[in-house]
N, C-alpha and C positions, 0 to 999 in steps of 0.2 A: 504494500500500500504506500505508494509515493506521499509524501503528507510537506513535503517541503517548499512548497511555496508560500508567498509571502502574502498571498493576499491581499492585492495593492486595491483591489475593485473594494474592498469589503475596510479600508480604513474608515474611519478610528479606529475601530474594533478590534482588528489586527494588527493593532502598534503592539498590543497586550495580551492579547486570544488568539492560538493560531485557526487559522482557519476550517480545519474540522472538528475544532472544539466550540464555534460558535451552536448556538443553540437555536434548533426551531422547536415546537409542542416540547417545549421546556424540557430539551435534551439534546445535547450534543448531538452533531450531525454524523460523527463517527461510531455515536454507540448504535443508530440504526443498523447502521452497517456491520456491526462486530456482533451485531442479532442474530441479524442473518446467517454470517457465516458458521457461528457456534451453531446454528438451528442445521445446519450439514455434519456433524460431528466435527467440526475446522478447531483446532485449536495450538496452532502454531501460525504467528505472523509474522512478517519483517516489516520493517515499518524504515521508510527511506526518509529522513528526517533532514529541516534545515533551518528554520525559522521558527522559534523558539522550542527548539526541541527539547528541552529540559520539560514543558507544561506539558507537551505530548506524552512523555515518558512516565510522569506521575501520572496520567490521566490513569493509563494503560494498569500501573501497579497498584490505583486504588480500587477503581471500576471494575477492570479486568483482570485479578490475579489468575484467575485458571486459565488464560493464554498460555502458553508460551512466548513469549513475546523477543524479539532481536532488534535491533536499531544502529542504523547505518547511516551518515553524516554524507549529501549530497551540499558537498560545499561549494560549488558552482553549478549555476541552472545550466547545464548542458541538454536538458531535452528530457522528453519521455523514454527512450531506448538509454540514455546512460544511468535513470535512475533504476532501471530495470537491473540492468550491469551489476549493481554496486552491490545487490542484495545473490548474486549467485552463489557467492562462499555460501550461502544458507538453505540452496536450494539442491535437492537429492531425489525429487518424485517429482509429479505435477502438480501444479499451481495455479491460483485465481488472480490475478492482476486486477486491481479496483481503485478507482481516483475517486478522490473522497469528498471532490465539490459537489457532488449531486445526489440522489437518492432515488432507487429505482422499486417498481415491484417486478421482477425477476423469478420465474422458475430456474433455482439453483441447482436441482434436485435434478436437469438435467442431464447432469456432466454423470449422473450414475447410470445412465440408460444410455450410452454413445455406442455405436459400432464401433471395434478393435481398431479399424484402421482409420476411424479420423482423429483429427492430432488434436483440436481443441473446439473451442465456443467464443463465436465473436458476438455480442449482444448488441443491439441497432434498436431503435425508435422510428417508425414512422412519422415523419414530420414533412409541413407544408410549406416552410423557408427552410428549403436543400440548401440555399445560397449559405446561409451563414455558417454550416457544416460540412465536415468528414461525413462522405456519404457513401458505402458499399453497394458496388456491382457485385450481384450474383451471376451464377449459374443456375440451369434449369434443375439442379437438385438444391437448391439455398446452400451454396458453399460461395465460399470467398473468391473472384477471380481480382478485383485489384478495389483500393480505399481512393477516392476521388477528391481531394481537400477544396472545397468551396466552390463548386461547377456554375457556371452561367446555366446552362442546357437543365433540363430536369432527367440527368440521365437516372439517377438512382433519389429516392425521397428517403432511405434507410440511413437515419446517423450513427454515426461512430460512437458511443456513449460514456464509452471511457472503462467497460465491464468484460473482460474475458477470462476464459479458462483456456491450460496449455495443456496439454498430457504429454506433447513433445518436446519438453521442455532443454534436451539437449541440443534439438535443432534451434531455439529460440537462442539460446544464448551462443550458437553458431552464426546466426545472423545479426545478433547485436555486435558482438565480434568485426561481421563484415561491414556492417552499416557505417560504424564510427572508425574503418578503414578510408571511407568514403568524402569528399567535401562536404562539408554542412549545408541545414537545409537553411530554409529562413532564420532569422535571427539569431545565426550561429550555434544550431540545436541540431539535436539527431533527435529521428522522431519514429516509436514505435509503432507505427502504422510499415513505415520502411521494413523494417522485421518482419511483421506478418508478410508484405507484399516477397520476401525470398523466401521464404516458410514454403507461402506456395507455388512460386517458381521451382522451389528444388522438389515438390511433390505433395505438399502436404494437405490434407485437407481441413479447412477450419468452419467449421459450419455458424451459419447465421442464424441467431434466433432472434424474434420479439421480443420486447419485454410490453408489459401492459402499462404500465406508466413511465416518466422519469421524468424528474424534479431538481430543478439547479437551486444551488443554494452558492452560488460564487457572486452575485450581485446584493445590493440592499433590494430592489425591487422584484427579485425570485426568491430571493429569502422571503418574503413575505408570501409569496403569492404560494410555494413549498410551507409557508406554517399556516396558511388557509387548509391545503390541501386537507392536513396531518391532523387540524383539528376538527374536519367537518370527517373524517374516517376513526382515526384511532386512537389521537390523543384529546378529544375532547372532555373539559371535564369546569363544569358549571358549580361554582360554588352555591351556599348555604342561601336561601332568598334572605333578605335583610332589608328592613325598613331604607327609602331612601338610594335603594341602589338599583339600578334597572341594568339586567344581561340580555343581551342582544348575540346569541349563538349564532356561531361556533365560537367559543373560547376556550382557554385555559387559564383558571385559577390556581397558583398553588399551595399547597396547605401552609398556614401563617401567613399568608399574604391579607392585609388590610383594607377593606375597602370601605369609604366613605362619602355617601352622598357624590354618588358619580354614575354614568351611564360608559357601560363596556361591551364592546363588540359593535360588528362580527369584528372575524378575524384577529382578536387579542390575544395574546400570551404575555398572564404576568408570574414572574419567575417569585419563589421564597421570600418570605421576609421583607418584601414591597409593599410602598404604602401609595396607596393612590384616593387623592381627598376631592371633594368639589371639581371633580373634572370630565370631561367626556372623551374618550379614545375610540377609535375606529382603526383596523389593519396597522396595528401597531402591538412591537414586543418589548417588553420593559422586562430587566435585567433585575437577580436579584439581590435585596435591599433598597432598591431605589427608591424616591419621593418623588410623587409626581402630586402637583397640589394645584387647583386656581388653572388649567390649563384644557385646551383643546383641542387634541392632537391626530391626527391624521398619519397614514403612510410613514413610520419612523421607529427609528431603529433605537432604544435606549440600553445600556450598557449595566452592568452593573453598579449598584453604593454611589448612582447618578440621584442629584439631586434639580427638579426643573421646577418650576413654579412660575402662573401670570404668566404662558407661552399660549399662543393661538396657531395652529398652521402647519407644520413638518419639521422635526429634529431629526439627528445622525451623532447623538451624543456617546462618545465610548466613555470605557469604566471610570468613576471617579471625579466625572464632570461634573460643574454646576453651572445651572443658566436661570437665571431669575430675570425677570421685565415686571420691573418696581419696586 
């Protein structure tokens, strides 16, 4: 699990939270995914680390002690094919490759039902702006003939989503090998799509599957639109009725969180130990401890132990911040 990048799209937040530890339905976006893969019996990961890898590492030892867990320092953004590289000292079998800005619903359970002789699982989204994506041609049996990075034409609608499985995993790091022999791609990166495309030039076959959702959580404005999802499905959870407070579902409340004389939701998530007085929120997550008091707030992102008060309109406040108007 690549987990090193910086998270430039998701500042403040990111000066201090790495970026899979930001939270939507008042959870980290990494512990979805470490669900999941514990729900396959998975319980050894490598974890390609760069930007504050020290918080990733606690996460991992207090959340998740029954991992196994490894961590490898990718101290220059070289691309998706070198962070893959840096974790092979750890790898002996095959393996799930998973980018952790997004969150999908995925039958995982496939990789246990594959014919002998296909090599792995590339997982794709149907989507209606190909332009903005890695987008897979198939074959007439859904296998990989080559990754398309951002097509004018509408050759393929299937995106690349960031989710695979390898069973071939010596060929993969045969062609990472050969990739990063090669000139760089854009912005001085090697990039794991290049891999799969020798995978299956030298023979291999990687099959394409659906997934039924997938949810970006790399922007402020998907992050929200990802903790709508999450609370109108799974993590919805409606506090106590109380005089004076009006919920407007889907939200999430969560236990010791204070509410007073305020109107919440849809789309809220307020995290622990938060206090929100005389205010109105809509499609907005507040971080926990925070005060929100006197305000009325829209689309915004609030951080943790923030305190805001006498705001009308849209924050992007990270941890620790205060903003008062009067």
């Amino acid at each position: 699990m690549p987990v090193a990048g910086k998270g430039t799209r998701l500042r403040p937040h990111t000066h201090v939270t790495p970026k899979p530890l930001l939270k939507v339905g008042d959870r980290p976006v990494l512990s979805y995914i470490l669900d999941d893969i514990r729900a396959l019996d998975v319980h050894e990961a490598v974890l390609v680390t760069g930007h504050l890898k020290e918080k990733v590492q606690a996460f991992m030892e207090a959340e998740y002690p029954d991992f196994h867990a490894e961590y490898v320092e990718q101290v220059e953004q070289n691309g998706t094919a070198d962070a893959i590289r840096l974790a092979k000292p750890f790898v002996h079998e095959d393996l799930l490759i998973i980018f952790v800005d997004t969150l999908f619903d995925a039958d995982l359970t496939v990789v246990n039902r594959l014919p002998d002789d296909v090599a792995g699982v590339i997982w794709a989204k149907e989507v209606e702006d190909y332009q903005r994506f890695g987008v897979i041609l198939t074959d007439e049996n859904g296998f990989m003939r080559k990754i398309i990075e951002k097509p004018m034409e509408p050759v393929s609608r299937l995106a690349n989503i960031g989710l695979y499985y390898v069973r071939d995993w010596k060929l993969l790091f045969e062609g990472i090998h050969w990739v990063m022999e090669q000139p760089t791609g854009p912005g001085g990166e090697f990039f794991l799509t290049d891999v799969f495309q020798y995978m299956v030039d030298h023979g291999a076959k990687l099959k394409v599957e659906e997934v039924q959702g997938w949810y970006d959580a790399g922007k402020p404005e998907t992050l929200l639109e990802t903790n709508l999802h999450l609370l109108s499905t799974s993590r919805g959870k409606a506090p106590a009725a109380k005089d004076g407070v009006t919920i407007r579902e889907p939200v999430h409340v969560a236990d010791g969180a204070e509410l007073e004389e305020c109107e919440i939701g849809p789309n809220v998530t307020i995290g622990a130990g938060a206090k929100v007085r005389r205010s109105k929120l809509r499609d907005t997550i507040v971080g926990e401890g925070s005060e929100v008091d006197g305000c009325d707030l829209h689309d915004s992102l609030i951080g943790g132990s923030v305190k805001v008060r006498g705001v009308t309109g849209q924050v992007d406040l990270g941890d620790h911040s205060v903003v008062a108007n009067g």
